[in-house]
N, C-alpha and C positions, 0 to 999 in steps of 0.2 A: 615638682608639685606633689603634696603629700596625695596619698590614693582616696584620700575621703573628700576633697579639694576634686579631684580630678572627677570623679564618680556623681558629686554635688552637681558640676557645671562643665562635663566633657575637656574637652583636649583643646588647645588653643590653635587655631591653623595663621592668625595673623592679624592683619589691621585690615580697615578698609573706610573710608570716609564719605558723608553723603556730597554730590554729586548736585551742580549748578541746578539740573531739573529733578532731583531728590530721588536719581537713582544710587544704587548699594551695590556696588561690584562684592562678590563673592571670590573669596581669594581662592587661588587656584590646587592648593592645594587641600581644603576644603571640598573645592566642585568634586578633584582626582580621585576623594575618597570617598566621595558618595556617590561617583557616577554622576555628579548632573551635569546637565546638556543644555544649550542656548534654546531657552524657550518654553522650559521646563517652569509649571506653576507652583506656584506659595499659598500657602491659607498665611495671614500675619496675623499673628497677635500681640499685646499689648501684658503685661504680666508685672508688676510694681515698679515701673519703669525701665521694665527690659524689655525688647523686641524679640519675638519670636519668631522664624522664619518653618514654618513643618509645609514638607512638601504634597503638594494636594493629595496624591495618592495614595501615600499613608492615613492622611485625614482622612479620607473617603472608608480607606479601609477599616479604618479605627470607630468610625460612626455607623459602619455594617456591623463589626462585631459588637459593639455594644448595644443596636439596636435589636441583634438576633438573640443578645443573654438580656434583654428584658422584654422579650416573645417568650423567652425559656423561662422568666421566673411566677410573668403572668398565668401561664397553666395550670 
């Protein structure tokens, strides 16, 4: 996969299909590289018909630092 390709839309870890009650298994090699664990939360989003999976923790992280650089810029 060319580097602009890969950098655009990450690394491919596999397949996965929805599930009779609309669950998404997470391919295993996916989970090994990021560490997640059975139980572990998602924010999902919806993005020009892609699904987005970001895991809650960074979300959370991610809406502290931009909440604290625009504390920083209202001063």
């Amino acid at each position: 996969m060319p580097k602009a390709i890969k950098e655009l839309w990450g690394a491919i870890h596999g397949t996965t299909s929805l599930g009779e009650r609309g669950q998404v298994v997470v391919p295993k090699k996916l989970r090994d590289s990021l560490g997640l664990e059975k139980g572990d939360d998602f924010v999902v989003l919806e993005k020009g018909g892609a699904i987005v999976f970001i895991p809650s923790g960074i979300m959370s992280k991610f809406v502290a630092d931009i909440t604290g650089q625009l504390k920083n810029i209202k001063k």
